[in-house]
DSSP file (Angstrom, degrees, kcal/mol; ACC not computed):
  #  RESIDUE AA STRUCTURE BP1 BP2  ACC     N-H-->O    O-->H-N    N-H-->O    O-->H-N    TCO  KAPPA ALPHA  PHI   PSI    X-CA   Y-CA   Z-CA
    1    1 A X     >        0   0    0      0, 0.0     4,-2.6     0, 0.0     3,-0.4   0.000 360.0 360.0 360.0 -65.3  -28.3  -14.7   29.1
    2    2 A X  H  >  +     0   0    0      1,-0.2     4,-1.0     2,-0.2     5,-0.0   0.866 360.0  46.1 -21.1 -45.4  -26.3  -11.7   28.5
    3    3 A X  H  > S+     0   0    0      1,-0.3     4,-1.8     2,-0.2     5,-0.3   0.822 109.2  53.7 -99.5 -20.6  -23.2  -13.2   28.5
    4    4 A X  H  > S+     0   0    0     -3,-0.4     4,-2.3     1,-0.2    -1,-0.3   0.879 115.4  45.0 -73.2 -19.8  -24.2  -16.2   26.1
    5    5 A X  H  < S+     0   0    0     -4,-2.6     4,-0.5     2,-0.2    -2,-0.2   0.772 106.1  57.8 -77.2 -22.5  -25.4  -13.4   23.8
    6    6 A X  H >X S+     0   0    0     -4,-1.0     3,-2.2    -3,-0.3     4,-1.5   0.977 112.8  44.4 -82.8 -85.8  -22.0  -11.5   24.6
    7    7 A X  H 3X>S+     0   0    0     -4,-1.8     4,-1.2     1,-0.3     5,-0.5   0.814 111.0  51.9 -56.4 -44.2  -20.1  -14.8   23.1
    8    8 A X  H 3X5S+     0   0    0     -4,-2.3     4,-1.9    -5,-0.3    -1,-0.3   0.854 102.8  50.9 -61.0 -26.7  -22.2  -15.3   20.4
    9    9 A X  H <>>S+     0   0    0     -3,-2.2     4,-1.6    -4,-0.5     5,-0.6   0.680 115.8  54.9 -85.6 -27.5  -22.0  -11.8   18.8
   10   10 A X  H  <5S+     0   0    0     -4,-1.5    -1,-0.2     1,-0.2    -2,-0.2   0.682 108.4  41.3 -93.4   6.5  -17.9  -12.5   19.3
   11   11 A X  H  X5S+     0   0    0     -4,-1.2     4,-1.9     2,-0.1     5,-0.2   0.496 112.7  55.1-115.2 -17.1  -17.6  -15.6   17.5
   12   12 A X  H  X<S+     0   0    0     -4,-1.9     4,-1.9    -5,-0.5     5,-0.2   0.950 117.4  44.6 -69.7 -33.3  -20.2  -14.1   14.5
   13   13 A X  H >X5S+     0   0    0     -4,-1.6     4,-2.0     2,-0.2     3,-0.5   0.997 111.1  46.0 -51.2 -59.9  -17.6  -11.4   14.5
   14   14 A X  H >><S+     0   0    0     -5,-0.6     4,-2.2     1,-0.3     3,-0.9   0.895 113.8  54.2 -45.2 -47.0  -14.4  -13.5   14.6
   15   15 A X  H 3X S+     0   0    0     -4,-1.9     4,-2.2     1,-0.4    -1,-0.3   0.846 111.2  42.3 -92.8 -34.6  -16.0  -15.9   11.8
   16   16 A X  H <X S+     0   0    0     -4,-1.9     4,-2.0    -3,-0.5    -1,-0.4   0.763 113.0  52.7 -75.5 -16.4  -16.7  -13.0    9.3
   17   17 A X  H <X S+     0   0    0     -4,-2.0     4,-1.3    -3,-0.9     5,-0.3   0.714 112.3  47.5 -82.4 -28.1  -13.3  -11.5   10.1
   18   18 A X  H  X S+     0   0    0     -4,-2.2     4,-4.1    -5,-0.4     5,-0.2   0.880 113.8  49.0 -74.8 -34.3  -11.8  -14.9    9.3
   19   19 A X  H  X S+     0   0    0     -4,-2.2     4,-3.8    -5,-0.3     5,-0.3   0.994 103.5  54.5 -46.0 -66.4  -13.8  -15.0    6.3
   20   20 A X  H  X S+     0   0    0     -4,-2.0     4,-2.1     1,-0.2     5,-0.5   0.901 114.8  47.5 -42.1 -56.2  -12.9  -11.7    5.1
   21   21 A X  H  X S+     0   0    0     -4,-1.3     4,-2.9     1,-0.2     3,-0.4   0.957 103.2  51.6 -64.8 -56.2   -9.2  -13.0    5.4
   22   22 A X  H  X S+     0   0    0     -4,-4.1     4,-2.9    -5,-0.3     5,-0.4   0.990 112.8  54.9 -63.6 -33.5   -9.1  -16.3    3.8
   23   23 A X  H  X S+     0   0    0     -4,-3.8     4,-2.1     1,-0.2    -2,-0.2   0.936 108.3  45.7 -36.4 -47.4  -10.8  -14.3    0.8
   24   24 A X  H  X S+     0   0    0     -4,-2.1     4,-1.2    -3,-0.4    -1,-0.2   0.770 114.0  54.1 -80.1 -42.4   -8.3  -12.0    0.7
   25   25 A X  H  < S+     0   0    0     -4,-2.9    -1,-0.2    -5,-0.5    -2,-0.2   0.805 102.2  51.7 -36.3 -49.0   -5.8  -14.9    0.9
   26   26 A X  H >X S+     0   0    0     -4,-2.9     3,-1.6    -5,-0.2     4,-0.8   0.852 110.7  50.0 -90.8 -23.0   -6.8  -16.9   -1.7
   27   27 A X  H >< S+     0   0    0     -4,-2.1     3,-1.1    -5,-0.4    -1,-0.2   0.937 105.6  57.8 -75.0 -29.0   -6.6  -13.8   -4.2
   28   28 A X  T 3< S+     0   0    0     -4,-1.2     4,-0.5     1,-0.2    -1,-0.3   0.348 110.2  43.1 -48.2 -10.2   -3.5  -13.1   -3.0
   29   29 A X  T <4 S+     0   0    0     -3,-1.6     4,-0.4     2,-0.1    -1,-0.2   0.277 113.7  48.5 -99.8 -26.2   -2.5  -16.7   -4.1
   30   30 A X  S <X S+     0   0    0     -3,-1.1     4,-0.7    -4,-0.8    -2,-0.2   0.353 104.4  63.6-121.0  13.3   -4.1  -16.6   -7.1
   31   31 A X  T  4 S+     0   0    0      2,-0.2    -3,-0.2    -5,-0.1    -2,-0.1   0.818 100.5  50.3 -89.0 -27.6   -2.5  -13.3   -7.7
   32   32 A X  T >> S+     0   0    0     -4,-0.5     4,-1.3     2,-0.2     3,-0.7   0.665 106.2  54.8 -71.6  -7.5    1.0  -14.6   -7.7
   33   33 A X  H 3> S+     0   0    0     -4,-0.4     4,-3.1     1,-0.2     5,-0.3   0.995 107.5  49.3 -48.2 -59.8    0.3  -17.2  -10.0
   34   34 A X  H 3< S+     0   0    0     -4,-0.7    -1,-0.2     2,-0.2    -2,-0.2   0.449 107.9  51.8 -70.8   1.3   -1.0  -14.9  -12.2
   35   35 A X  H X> S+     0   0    0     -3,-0.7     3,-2.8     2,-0.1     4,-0.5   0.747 107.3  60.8-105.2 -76.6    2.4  -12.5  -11.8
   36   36 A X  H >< S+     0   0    0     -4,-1.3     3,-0.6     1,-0.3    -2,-0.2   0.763 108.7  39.4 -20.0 -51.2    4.3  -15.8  -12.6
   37   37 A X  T 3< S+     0   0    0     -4,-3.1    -1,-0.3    -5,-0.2     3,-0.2   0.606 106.8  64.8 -97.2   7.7    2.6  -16.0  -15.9
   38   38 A X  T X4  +     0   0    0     -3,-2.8     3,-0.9    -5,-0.3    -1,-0.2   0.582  67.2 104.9 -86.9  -3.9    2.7  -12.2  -16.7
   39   39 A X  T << S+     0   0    0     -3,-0.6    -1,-0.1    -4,-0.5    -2,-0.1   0.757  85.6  32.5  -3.6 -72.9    6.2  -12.2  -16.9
   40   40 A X  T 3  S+     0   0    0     -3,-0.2     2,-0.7     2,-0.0    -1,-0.2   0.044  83.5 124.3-101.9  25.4    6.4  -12.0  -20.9
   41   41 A X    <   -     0   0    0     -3,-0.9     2,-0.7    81,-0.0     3,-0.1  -0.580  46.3-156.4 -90.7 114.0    3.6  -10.2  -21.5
   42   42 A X        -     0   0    0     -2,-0.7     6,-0.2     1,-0.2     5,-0.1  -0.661  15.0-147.0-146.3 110.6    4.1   -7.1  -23.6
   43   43 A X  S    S+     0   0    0     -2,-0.7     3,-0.2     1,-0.3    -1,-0.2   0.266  94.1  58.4 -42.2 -26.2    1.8   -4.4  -23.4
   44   44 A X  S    S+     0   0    0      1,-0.2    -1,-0.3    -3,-0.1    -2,-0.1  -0.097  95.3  60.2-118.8  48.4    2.4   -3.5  -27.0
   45   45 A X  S >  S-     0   0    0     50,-0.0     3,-3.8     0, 0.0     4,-0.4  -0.733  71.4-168.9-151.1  87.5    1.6   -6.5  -28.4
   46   46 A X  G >  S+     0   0    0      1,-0.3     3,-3.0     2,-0.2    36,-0.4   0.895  88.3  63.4 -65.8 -32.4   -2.4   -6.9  -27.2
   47   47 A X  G >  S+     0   0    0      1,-0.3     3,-0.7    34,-0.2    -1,-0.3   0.651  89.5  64.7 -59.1 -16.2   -2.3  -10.5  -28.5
   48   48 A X  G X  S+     0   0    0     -3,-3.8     3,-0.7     1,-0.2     4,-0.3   0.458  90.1  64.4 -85.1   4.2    0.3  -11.1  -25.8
   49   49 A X  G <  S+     0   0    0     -3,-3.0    -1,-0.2    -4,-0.4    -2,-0.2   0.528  84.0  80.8-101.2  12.5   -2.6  -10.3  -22.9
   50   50 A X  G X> S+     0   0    0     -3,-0.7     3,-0.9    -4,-0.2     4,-0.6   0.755  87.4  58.7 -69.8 -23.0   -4.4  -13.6  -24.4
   51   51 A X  T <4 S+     0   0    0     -3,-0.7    -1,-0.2     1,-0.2    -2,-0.2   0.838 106.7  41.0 -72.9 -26.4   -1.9  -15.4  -22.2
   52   52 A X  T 3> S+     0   0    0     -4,-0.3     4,-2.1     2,-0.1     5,-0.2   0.098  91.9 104.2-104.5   7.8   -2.9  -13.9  -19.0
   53   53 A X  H <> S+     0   0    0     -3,-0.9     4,-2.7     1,-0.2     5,-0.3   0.996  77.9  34.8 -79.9 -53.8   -6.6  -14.1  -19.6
   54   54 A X  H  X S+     0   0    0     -4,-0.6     4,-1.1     2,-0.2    -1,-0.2   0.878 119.3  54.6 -69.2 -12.0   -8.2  -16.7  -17.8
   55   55 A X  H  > S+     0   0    0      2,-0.2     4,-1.6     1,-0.2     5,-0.3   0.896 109.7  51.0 -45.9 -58.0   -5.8  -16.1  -14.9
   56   56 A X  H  X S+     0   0    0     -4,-2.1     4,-1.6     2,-0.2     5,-0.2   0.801 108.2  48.5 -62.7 -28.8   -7.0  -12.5  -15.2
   57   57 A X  H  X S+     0   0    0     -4,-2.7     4,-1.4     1,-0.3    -1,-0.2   0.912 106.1  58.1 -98.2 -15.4  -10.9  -13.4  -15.0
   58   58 A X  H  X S+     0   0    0     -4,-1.1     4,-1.2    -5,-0.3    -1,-0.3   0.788 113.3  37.2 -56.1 -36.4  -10.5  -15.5  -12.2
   59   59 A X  H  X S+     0   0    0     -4,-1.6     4,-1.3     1,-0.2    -2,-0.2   0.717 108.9  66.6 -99.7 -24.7   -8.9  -12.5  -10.2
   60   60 A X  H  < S+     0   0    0     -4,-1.6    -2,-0.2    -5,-0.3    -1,-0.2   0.946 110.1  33.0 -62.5 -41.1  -11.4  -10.4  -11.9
   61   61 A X  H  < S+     0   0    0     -4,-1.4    -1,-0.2    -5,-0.2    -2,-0.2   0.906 124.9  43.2 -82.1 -19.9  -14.3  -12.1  -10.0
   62   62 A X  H  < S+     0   0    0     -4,-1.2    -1,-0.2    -5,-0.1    -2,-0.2   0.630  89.5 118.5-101.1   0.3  -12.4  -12.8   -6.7
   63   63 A X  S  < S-     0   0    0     -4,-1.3   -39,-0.1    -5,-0.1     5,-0.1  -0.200  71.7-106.3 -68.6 138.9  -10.7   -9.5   -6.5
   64   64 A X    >   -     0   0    0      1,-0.1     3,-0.6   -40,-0.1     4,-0.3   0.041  33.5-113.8 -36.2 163.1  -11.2   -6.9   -3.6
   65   65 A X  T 3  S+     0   0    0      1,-0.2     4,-0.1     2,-0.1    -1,-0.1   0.254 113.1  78.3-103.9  27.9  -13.5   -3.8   -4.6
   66   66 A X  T 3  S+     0   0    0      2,-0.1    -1,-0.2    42,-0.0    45,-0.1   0.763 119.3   7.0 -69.5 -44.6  -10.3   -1.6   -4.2
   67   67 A X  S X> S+     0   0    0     -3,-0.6     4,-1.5     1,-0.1     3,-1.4   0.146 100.0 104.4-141.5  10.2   -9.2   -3.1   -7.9
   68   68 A X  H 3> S+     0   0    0      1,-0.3     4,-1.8    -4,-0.3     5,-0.2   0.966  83.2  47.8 -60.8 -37.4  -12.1   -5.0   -9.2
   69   69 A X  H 34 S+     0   0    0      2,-0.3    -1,-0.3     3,-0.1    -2,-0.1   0.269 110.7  56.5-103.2   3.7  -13.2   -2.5  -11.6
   70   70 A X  H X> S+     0   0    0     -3,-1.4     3,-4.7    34,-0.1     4,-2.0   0.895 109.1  50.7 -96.7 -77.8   -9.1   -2.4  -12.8
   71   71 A X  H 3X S+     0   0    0     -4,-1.5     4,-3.0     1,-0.3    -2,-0.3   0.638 106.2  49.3 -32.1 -61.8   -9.4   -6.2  -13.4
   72   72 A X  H 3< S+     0   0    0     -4,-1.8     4,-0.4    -5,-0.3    -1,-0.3   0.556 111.8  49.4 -79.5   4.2  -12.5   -6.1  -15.4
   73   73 A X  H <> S+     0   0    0     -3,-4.7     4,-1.7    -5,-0.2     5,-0.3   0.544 119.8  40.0 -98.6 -23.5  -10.7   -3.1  -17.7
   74   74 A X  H  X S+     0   0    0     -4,-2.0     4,-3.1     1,-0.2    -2,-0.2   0.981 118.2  46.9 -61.2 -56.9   -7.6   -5.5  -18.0
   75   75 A X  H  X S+     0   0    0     -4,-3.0     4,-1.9     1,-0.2    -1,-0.2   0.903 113.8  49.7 -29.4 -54.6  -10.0   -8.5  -18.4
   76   76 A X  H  4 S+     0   0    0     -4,-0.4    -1,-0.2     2,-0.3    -2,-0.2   0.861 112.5  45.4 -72.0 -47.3  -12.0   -6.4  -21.0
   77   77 A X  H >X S+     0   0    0     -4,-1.7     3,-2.7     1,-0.3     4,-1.1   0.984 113.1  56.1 -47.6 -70.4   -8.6   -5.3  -23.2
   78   78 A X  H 3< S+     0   0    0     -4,-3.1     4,-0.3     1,-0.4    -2,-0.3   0.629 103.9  43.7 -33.2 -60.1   -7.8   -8.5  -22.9
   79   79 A X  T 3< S+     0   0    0     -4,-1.9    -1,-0.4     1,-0.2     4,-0.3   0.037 107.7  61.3 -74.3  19.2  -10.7  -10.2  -24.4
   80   80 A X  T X4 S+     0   0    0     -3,-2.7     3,-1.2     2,-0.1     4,-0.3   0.834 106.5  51.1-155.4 -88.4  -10.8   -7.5  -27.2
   81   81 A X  G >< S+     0   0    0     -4,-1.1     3,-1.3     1,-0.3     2,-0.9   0.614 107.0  51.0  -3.8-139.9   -7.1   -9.0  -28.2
   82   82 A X  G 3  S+     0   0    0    -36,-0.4    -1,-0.3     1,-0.4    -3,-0.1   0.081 111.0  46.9  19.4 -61.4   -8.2  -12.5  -28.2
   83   83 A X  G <  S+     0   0    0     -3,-1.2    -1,-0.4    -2,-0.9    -2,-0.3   0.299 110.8  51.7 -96.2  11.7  -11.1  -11.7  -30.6
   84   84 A X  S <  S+     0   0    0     -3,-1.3     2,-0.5    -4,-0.3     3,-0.3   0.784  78.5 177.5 -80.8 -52.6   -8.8   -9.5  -33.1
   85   85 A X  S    S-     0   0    0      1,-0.2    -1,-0.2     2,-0.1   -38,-0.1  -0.789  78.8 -30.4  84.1-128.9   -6.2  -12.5  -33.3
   86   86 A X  S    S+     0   0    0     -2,-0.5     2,-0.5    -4,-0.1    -1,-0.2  -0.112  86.3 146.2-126.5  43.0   -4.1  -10.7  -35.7
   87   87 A X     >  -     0   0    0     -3,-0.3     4,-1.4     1,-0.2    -2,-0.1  -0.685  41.2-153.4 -96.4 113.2   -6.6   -8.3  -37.8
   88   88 A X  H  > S+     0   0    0     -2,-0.5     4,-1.5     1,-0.2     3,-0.4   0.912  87.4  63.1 -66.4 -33.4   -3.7   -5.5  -38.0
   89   89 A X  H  > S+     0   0    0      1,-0.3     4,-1.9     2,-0.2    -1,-0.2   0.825 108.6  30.9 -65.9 -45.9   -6.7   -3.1  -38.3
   90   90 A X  H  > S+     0   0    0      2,-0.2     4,-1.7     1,-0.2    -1,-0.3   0.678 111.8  61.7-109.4   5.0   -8.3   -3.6  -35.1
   91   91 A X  H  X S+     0   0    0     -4,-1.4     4,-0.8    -3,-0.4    -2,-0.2   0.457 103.3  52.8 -62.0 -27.1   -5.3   -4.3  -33.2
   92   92 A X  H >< S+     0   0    0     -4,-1.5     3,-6.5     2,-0.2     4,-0.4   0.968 109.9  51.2 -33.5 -97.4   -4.2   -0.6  -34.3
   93   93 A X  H >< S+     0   0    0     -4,-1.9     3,-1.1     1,-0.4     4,-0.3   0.622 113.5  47.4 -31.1 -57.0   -8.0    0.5  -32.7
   94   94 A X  H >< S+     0   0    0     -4,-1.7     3,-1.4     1,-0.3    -1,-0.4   0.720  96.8  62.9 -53.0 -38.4   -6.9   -1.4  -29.6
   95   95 A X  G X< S+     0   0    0     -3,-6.5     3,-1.1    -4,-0.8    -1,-0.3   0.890  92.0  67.9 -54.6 -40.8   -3.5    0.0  -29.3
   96   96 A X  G X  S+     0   0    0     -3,-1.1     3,-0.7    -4,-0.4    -1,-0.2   0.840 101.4  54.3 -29.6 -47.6   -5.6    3.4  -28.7
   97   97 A X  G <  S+     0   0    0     -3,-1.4     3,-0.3    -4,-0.3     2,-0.2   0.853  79.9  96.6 -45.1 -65.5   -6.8    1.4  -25.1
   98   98 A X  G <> S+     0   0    0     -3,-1.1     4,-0.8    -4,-0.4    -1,-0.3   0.202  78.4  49.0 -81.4 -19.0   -3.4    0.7  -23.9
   99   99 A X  T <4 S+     0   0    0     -3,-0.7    -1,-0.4    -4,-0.3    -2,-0.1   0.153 108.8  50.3 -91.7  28.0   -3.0    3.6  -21.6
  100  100 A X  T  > S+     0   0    0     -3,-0.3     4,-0.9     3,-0.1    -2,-0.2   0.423 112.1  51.9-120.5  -2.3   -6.2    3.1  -19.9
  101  101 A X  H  > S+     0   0    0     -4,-0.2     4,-1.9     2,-0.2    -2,-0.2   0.800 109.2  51.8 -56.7 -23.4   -5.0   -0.7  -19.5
  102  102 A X  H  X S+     0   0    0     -4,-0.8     4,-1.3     1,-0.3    -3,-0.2   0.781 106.9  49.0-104.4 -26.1   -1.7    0.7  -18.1
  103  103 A X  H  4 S+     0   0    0     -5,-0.2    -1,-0.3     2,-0.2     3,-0.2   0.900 114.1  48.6 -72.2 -32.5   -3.4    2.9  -15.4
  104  104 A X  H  X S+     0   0    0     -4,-0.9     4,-1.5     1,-0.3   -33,-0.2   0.773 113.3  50.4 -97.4 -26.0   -5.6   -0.2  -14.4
  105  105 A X  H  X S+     0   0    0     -4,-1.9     4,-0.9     1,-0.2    -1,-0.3   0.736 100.5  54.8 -68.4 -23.4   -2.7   -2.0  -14.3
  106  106 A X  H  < S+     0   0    0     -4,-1.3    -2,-0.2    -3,-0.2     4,-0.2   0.322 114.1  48.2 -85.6   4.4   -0.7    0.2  -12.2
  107  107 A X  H  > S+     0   0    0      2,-0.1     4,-1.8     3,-0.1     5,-0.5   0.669 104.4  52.6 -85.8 -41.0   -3.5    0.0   -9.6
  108  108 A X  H  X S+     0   0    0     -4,-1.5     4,-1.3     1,-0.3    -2,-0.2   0.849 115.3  48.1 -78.5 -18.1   -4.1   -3.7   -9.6
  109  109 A X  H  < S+     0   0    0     -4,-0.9     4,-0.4     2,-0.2    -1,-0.3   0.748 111.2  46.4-103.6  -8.2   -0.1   -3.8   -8.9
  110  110 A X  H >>>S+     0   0    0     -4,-0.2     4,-6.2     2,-0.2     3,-1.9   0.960 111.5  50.2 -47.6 -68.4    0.1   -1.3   -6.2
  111  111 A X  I 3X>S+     0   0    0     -4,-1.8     4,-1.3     1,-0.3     5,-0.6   0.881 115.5  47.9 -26.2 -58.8   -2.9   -3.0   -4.6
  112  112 A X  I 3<>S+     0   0    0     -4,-1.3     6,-3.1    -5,-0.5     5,-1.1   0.671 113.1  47.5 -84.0 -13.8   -0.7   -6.4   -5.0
  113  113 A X  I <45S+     0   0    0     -3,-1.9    -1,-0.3    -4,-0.4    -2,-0.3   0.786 122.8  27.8-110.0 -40.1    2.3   -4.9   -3.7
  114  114 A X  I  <5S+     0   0    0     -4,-6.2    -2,-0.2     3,-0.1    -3,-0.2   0.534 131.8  36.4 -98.6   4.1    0.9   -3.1   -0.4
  115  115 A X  I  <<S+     0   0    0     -4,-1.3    -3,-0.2    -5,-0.6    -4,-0.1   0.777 136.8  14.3-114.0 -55.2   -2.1   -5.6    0.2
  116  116 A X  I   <S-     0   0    0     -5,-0.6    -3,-0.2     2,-0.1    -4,-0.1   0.878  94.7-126.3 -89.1 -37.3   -0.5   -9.5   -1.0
  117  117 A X      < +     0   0    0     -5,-1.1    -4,-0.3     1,-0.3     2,-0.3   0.923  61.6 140.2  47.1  65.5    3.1   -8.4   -1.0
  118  118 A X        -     0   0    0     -6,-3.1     2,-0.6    -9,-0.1    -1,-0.3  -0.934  51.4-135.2 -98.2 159.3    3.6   -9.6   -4.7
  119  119 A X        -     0   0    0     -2,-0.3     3,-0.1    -3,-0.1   -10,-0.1  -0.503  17.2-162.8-100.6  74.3    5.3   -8.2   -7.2
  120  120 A X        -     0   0    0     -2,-0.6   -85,-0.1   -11,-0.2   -88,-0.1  -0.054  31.5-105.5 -76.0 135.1    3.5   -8.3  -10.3
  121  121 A X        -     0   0    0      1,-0.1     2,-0.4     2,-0.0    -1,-0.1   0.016  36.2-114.0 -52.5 153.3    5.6   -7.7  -13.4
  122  122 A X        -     0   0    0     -3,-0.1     2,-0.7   -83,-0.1    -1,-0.1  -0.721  11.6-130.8 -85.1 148.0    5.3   -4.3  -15.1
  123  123 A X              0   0    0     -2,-0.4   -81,-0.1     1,-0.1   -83,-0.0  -0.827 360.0 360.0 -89.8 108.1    3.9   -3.7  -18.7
  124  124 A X              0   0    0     -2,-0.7    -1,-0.1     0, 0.0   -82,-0.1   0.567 360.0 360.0-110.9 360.0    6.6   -1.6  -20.1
């Protein structure tokens, strides 16, 4: 009895440690896609983060809680750009943002760089 109880408590371990990993897999997969298409994206143009957005809310939901809460301020920018278009006025307001985008970004690419090994482009 012991020892079936033994095996069972090591294969619910194994299967949540396998879990944990293919999670952590697939965001890691769907984080280089999303450094492929951040390539041209430039930081001081907030209409350019319309390109990276659904990419970005997909990683926003699947993301580790090490960088989630940097994915939903990127997400957030992002969607804030989208819905100015090219109202110089509130594209201005939004430029105010861009350095707390660029700290959330310089997390979410640490994070990508010691946890996925990708390299996710920089916003310069």
């Amino acid at each position: 009895m012991k020892r079936t109880l033994a095996l069972a408590a090591t294969v619910i371990a194994g299967t949540a440690t396998l879990t944990a990993c293919t999670e952590e897999q697939a965001y890691c997969v769907d984080l280089a896609g999303y450094a492929a298409n951040a390539v041209n994206v430039d930081p001081q143009k907030p209409a350019d983060y319309v390109k990276i957005l659904e990419d970005a809310k997909k990683l926003r939901e699947s993301a580790p809680a090490d960088v989630k809460d940097d994915w939903g301020v990127v997400v957030g920018f992002a969607e804030k750009a989208q819905k100015a278009g090219s109202d110089r006025v509130e594209l201005a307001r939004l430029s105010k943002e861009t350095g707390t985008v660029m700290t959330a970004y310089k997390a979410i690419s640490t994070h990508a760089k010691d946890s996925c090994k990708v390299d996710v482009p920089a916003l310069n």
